[in-house]
Biotite code that builds the C-alpha atoms (Angstrom):
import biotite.structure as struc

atoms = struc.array([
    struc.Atom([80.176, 92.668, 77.663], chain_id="A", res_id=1, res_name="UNK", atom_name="CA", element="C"),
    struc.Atom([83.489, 93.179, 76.219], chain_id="A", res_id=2, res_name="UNK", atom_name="CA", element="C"),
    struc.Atom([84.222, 90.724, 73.083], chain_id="A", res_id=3, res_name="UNK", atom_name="CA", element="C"),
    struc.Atom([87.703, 89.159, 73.622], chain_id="A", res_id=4, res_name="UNK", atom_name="CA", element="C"),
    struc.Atom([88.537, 89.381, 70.202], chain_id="A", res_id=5, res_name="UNK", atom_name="CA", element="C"),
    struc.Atom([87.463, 93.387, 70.070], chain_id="A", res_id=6, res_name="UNK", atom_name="CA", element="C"),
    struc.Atom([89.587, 93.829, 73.100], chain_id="A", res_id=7, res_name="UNK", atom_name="CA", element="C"),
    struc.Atom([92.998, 92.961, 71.785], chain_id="A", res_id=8, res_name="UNK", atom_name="CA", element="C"),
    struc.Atom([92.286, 94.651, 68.678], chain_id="A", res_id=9, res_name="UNK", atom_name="CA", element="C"),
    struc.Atom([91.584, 97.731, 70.227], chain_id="A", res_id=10, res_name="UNK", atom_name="CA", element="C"),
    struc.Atom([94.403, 96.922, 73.310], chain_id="A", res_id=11, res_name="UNK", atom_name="CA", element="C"),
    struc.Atom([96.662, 97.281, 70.662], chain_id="A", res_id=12, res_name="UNK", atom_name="CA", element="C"),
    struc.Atom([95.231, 100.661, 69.989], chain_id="A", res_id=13, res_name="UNK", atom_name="CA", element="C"),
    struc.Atom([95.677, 102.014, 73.334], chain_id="A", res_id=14, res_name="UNK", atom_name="CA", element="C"),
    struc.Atom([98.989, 103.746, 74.594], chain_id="A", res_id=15, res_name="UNK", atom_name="CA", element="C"),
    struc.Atom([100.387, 102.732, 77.734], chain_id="A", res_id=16, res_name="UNK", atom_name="CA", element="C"),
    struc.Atom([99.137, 105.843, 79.521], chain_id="A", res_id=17, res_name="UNK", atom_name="CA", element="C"),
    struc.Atom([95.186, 104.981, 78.112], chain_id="A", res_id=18, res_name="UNK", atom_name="CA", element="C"),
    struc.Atom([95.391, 101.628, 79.381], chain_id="A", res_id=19, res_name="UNK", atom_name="CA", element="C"),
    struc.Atom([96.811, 102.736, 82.625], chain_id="A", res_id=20, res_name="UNK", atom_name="CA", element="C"),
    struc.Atom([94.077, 105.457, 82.785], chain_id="A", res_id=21, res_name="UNK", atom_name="CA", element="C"),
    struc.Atom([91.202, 103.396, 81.936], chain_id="A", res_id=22, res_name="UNK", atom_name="CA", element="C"),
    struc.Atom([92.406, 100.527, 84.296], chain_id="A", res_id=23, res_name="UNK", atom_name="CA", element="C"),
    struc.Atom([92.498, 102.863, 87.453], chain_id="A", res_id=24, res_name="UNK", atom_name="CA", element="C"),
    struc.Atom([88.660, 103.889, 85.981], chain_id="A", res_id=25, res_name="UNK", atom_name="CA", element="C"),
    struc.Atom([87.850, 100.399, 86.493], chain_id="A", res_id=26, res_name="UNK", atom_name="CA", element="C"),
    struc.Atom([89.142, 99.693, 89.366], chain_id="A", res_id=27, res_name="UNK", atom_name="CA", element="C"),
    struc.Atom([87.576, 103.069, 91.067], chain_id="A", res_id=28, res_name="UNK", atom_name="CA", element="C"),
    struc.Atom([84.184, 101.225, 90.024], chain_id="A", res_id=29, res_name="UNK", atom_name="CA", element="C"),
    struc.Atom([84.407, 97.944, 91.286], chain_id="A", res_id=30, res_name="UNK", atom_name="CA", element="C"),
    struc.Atom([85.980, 99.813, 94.841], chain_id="A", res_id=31, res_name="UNK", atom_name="CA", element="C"),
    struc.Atom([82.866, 102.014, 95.076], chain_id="A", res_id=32, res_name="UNK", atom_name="CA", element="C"),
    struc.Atom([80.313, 98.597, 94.522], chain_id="A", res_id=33, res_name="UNK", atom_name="CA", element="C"),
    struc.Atom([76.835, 99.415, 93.462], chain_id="A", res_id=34, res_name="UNK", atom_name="CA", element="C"),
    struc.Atom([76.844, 96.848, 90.315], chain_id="A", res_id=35, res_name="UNK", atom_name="CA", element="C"),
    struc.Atom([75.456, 93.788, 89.479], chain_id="A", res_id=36, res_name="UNK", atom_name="CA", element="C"),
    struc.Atom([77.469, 90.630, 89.491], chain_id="A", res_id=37, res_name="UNK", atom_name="CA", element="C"),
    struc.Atom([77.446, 90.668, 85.935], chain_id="A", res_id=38, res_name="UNK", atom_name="CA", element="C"),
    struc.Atom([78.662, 93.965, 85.810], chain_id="A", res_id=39, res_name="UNK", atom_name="CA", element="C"),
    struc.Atom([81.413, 93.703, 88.299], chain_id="A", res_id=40, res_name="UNK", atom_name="CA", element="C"),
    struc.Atom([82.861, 90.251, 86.448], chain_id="A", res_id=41, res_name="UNK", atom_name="CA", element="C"),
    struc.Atom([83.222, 92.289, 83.533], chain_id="A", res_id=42, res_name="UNK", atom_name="CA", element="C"),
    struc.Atom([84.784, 95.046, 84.798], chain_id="A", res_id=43, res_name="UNK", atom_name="CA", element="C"),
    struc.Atom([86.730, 92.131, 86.679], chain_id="A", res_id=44, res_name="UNK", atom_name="CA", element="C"),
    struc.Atom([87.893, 90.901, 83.107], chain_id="A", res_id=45, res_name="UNK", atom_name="CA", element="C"),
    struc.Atom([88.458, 93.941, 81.923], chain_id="A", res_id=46, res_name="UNK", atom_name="CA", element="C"),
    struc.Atom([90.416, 94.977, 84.063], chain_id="A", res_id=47, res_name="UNK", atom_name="CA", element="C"),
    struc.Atom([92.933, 92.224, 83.967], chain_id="A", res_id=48, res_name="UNK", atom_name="CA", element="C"),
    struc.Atom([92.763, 92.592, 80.021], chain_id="A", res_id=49, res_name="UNK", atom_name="CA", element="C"),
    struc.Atom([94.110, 96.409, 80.225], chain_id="A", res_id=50, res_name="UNK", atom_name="CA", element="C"),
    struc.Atom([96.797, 95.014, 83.364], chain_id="A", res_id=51, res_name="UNK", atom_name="CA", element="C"),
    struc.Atom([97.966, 92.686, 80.630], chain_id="A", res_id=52, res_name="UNK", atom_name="CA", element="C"),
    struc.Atom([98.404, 95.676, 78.307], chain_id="A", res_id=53, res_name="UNK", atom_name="CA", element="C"),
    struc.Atom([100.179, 97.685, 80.595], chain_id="A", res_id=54, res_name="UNK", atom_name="CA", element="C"),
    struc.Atom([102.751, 94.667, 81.883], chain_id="A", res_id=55, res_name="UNK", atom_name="CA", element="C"),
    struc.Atom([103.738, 94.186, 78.012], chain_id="A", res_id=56, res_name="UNK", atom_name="CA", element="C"),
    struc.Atom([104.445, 97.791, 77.913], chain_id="A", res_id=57, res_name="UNK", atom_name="CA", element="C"),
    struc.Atom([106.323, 97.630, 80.948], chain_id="A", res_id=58, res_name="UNK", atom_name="CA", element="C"),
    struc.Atom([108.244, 94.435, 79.694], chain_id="A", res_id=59, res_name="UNK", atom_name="CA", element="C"),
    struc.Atom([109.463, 96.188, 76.399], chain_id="A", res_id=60, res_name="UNK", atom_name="CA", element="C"),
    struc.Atom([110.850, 99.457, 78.670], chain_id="A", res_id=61, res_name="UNK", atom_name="CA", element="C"),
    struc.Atom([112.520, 96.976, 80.588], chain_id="A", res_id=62, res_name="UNK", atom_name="CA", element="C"),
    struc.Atom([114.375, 95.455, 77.814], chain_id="A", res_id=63, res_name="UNK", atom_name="CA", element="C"),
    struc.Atom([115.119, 98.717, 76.340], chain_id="A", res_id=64, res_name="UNK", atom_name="CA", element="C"),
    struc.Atom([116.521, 100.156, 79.361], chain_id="A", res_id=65, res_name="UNK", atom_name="CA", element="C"),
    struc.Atom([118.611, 96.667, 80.026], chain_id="A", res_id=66, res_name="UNK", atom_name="CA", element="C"),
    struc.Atom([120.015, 97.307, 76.499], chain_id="A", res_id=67, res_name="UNK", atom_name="CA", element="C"),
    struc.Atom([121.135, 100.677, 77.217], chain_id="A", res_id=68, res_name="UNK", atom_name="CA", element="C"),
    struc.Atom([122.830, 99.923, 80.095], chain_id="A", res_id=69, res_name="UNK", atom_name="CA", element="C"),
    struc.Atom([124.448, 97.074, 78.323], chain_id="A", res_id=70, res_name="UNK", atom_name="CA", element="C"),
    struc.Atom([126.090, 98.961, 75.388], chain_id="A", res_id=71, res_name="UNK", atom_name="CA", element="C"),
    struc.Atom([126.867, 102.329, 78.101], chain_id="A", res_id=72, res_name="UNK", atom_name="CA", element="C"),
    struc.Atom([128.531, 99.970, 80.669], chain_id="A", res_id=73, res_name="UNK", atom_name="CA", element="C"),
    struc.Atom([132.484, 99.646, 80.112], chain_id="A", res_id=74, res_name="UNK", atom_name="CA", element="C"),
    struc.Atom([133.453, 96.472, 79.689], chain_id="A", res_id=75, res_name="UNK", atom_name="CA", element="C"),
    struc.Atom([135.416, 94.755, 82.016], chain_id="A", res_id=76, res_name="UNK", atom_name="CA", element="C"),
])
């Protein structure tokens, strides 16, 4: 099991591209079954741990790509 505290430590390790990678990993095992309950919940939690990590990412390209458009727009 994943320790919650371990997890955002390292999720703030990871790159957008690892999280993204390691989230499709997890979700590829929970589609294909064969795991315990156990198992699955934690690759359940997981998995919305790294989908966290990969919204923030998403959120700060966003914002950077609403700020560029801000100060290239002409004002009218």
């Amino acid at each position: 099991m994943v320790n919650k505290g371990d997890t955002e430590a390292a999720g703030t390790k990871l790159t957008y591209e690892q999280a993204r990678d390691e989230l499709v990993s997890v979700v590829t095992k929970l589609e294909a079954g064969g795991t315990t309950l156990e198992q699955s919940l934690d690759l359940w939690q997981r998995g919305e741990e790294l989908a966290a990590i990969c919204e923030k990412f998403l959120e700060g390209a966003r914002a950077k790509l609403d700020a560029a458009s801000k100060t290239d727009s002409p004002s009218k």
